[in-house]
DSSP file (Angstrom, degrees, kcal/mol; ACC not computed):
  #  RESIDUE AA STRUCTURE BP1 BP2  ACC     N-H-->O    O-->H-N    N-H-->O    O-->H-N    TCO  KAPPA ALPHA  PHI   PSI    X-CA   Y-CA   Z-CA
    1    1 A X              0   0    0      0, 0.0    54,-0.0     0, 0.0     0, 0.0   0.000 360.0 360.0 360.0 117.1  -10.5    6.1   10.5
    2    2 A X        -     0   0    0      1,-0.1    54,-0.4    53,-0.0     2,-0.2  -0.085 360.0-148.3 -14.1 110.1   -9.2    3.0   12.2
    3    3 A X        -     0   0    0     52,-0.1     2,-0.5    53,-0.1    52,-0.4  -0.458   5.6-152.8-112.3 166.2   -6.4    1.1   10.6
    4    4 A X  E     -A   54   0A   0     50,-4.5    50,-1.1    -2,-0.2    48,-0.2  -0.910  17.7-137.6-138.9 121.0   -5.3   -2.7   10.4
    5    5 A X  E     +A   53   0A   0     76,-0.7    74,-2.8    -2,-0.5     2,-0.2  -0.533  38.2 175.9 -76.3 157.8   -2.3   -4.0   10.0
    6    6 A X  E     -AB  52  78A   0     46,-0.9    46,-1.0    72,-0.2     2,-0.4  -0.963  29.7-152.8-158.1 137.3   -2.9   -7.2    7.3
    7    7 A X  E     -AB  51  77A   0     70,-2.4    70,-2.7    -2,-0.2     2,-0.6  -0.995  16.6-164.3-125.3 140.4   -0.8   -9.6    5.6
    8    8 A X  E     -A   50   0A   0     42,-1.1    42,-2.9    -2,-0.4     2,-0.5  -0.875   9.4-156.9-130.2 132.4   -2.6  -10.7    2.1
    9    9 A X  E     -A   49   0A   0     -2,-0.6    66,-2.4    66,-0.5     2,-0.3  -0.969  12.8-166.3-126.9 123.3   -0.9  -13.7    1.0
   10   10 A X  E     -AC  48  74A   0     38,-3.0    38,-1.9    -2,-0.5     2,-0.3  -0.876  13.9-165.3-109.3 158.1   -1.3  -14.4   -3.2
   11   11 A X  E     -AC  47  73A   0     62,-1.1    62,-1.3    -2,-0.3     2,-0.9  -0.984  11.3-156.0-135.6 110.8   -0.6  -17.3   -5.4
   12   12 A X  E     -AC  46  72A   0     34,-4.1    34,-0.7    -2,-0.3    60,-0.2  -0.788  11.8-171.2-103.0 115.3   -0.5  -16.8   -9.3
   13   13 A X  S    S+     0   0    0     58,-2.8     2,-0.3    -2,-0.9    -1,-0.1   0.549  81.2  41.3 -53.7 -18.4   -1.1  -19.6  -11.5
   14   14 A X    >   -     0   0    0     57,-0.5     3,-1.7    56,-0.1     4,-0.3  -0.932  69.5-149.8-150.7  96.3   -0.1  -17.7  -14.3
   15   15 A X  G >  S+     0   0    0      1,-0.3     3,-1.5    -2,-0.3     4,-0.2   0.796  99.0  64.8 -52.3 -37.1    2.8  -15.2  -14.6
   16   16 A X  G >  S+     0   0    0      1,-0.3     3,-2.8     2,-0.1     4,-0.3   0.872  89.8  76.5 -58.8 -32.4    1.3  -13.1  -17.0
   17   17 A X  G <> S+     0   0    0     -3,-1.7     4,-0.9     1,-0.3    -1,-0.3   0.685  78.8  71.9 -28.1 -50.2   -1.2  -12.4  -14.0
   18   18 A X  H <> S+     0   0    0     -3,-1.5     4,-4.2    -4,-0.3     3,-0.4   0.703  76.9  68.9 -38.0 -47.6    1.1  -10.4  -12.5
   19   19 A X  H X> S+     0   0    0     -3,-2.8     4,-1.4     1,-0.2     3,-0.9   0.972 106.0  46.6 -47.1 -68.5    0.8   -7.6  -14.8
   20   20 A X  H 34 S+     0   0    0     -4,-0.3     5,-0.3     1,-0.3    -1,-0.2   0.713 112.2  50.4 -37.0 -17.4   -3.1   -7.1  -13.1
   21   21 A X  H 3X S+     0   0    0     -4,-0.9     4,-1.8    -3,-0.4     3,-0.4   0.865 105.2  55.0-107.4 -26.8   -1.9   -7.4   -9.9
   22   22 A X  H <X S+     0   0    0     -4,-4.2     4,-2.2    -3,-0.9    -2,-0.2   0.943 107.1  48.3  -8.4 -83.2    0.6   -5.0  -10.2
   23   23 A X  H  < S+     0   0    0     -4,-1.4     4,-0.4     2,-0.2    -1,-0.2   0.279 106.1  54.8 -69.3   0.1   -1.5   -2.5  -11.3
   24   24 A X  H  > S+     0   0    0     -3,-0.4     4,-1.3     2,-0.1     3,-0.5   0.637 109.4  62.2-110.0 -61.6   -4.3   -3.1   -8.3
   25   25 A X  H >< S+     0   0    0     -4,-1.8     3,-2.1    -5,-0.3    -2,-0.2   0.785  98.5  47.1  -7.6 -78.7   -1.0   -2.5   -6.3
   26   26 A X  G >< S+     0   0    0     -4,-2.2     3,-1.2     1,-0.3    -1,-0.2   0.781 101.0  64.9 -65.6 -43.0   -0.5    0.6   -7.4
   27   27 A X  G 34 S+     0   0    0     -3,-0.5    -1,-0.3    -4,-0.4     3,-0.3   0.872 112.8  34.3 -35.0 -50.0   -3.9    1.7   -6.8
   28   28 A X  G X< S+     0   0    0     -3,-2.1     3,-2.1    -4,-1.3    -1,-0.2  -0.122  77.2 141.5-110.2  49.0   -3.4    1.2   -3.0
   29   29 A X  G X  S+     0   0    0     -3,-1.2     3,-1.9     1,-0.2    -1,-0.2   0.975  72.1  48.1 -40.2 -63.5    0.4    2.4   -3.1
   30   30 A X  G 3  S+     0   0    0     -3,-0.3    -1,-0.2     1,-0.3    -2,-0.1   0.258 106.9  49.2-107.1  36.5   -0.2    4.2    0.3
   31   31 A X  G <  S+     0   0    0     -3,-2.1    22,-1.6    23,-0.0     2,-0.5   0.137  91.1  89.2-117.0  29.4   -1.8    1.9    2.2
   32   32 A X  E <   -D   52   0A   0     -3,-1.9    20,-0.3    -4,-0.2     3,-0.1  -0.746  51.1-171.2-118.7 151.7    0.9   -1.2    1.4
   33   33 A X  E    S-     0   0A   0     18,-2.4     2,-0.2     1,-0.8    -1,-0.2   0.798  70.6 -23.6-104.3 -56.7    4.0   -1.2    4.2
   34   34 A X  E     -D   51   0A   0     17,-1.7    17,-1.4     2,-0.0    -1,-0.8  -0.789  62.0-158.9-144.3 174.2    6.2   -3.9    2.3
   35   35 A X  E     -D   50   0A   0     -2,-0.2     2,-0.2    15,-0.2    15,-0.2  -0.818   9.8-144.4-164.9 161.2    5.4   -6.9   -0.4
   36   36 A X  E     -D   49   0A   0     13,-1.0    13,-1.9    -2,-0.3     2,-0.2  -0.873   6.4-165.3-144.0  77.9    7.4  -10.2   -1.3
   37   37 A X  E     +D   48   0A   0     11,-0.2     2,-0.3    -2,-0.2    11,-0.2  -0.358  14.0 166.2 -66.6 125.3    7.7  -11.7   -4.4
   38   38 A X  E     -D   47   0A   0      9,-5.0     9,-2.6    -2,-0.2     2,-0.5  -0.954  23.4-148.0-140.9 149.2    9.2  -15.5   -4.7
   39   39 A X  E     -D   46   0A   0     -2,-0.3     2,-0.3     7,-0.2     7,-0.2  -0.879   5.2-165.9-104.5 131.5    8.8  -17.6   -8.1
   40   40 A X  E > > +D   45   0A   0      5,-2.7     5,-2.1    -2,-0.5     3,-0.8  -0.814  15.3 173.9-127.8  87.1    8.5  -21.3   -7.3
   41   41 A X  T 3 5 +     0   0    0     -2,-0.3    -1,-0.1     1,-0.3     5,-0.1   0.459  68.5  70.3 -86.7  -6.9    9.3  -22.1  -11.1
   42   42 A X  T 3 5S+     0   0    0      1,-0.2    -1,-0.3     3,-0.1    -2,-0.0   0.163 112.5  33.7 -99.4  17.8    9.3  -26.3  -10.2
   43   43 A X  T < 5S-     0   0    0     -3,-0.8    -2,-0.2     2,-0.1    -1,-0.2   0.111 110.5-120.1-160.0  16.7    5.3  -25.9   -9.6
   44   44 A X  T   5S+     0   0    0      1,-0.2     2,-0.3   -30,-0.0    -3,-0.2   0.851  76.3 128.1  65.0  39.7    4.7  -23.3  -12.2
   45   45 A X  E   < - D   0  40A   0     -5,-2.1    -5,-2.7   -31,-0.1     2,-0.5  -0.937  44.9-163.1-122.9 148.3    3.4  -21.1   -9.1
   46   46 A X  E     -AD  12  39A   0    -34,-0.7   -34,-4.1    -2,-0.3     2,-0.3  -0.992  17.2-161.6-140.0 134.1    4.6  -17.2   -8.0
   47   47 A X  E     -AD  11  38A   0     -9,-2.6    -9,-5.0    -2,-0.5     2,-0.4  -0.900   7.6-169.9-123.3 142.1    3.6  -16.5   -4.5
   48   48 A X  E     -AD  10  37A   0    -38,-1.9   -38,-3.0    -2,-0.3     2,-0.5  -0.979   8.1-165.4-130.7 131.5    3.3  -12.5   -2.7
   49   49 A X  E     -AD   9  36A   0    -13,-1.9   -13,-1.0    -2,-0.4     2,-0.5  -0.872   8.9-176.1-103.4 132.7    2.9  -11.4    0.5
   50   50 A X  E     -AD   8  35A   0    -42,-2.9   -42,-1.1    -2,-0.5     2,-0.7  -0.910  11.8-150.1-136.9 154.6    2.0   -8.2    1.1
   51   51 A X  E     -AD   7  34A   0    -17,-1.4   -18,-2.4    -2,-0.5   -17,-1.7  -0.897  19.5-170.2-120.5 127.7    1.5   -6.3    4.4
   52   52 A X  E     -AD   6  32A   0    -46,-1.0   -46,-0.9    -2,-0.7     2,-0.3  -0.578  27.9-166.3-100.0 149.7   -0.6   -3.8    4.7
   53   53 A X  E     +A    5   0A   0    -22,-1.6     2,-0.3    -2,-0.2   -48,-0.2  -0.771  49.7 103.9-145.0 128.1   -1.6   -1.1    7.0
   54   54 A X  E    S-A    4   0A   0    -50,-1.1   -50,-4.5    -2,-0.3    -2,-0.1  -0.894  75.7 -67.2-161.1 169.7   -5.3    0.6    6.0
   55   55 A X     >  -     0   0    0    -52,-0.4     4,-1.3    -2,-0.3    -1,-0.1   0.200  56.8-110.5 -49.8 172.5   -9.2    0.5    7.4
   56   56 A X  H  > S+     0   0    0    -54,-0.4     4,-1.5     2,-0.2     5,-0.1   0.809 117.4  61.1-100.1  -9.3  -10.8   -3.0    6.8
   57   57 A X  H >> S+     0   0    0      2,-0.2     4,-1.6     3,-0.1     3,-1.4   0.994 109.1  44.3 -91.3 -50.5  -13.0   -2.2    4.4
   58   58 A X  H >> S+     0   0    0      1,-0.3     3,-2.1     2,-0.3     4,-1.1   0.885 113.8  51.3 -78.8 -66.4   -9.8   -1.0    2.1
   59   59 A X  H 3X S+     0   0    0     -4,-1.3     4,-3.0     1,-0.3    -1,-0.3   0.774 113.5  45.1 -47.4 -46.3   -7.8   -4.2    3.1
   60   60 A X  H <X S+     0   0    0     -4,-1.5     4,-1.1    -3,-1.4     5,-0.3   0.714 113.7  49.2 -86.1 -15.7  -11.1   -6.3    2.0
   61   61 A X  H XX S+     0   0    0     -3,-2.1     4,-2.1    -4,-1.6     3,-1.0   0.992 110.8  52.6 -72.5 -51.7  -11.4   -4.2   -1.4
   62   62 A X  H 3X S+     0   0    0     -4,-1.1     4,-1.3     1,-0.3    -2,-0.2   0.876 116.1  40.9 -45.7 -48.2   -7.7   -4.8   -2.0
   63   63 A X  H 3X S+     0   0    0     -4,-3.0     4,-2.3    -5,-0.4    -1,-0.3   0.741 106.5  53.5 -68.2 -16.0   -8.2   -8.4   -1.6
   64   64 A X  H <X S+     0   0    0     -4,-1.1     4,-4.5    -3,-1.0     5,-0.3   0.916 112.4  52.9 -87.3 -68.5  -11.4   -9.2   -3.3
   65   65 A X  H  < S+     0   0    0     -4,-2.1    -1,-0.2    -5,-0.3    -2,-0.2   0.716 109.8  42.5 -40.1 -28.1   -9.9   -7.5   -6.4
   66   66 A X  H >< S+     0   0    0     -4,-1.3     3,-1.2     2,-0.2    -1,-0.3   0.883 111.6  56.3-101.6 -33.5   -7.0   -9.2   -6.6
   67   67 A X  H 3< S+     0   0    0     -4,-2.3     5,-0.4     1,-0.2    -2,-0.2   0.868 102.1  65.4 -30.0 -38.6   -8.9  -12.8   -5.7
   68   68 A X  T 3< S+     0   0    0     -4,-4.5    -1,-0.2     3,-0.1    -2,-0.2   0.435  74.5 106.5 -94.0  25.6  -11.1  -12.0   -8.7
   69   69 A X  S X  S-     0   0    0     -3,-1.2     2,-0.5    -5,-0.3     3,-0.5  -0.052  82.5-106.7 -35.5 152.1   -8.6  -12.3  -10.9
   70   70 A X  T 3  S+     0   0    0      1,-0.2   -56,-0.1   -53,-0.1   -53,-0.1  -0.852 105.6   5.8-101.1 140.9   -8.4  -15.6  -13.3
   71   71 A X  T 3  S+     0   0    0     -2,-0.5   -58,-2.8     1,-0.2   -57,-0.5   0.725 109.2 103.9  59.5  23.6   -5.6  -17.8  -12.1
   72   72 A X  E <   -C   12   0A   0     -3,-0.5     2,-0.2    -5,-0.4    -1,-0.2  -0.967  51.6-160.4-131.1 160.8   -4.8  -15.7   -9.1
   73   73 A X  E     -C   11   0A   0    -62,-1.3   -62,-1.1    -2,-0.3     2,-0.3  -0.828   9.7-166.2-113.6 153.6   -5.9  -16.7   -4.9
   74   74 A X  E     +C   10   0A   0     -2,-0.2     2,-0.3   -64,-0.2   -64,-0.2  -0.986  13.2 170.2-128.3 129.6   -6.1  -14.3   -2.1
   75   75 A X        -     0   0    0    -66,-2.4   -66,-0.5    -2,-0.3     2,-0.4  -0.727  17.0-149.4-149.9 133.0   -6.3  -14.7    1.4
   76   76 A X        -     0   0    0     -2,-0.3     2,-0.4   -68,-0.2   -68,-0.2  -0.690   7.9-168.7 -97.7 111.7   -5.9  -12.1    4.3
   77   77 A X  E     -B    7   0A   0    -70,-2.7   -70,-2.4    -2,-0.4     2,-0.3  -0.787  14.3-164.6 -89.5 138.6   -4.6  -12.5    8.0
   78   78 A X  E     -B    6   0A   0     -2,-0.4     2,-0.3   -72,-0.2   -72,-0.2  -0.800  11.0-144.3-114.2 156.1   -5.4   -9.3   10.2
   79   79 A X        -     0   0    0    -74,-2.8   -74,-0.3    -2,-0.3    -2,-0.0  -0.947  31.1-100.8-126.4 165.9   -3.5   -9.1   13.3
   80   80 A X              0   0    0      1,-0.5    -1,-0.0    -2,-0.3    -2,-0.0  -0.012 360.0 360.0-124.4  17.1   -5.2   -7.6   16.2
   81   81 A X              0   0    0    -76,-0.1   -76,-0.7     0, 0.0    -1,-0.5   0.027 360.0 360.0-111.1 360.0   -3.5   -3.6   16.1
């Protein structure tokens, strides 16, 4: 199957959030290349990027799950490989 490289960019509202998003991580462990945590603790916000490289329908599963989260955002740039 056809793969897409992806960068899924998140913003957690809520630190405990993390724990969930963790764990939907680990669930797609071998489609994830790198990811990037930074805590921006002066607007009570914790941002990750993570770059993927998988099918689209697995890139759009990863994302939706981790969007539907409470207090977390998702949004996915594909790049054209």
């Amino acid at each position: 199957m056809e793969t897409r490289v992806a960068v899924i960019a998140v913003l957690l509202k809520n630190r405990e959030a993390s724990t969930n998003v963790n764990a939907i991580l680990h669930e797609y462990a071998e489609y994830i290349i790198g990811r990037f945590g930074l805590p921006y603790r002066q607007k009570g916000v914790y941002i990750i990027s993570i770059a993927v490289d998988a099918p689209q329908n697995i890139i759009s599963a990863l994302s939706g799950k981790i969007g539907a989260l409470k207090d977390v955002s998702a949004k996915t740039v594909y790049s054209d490989c």
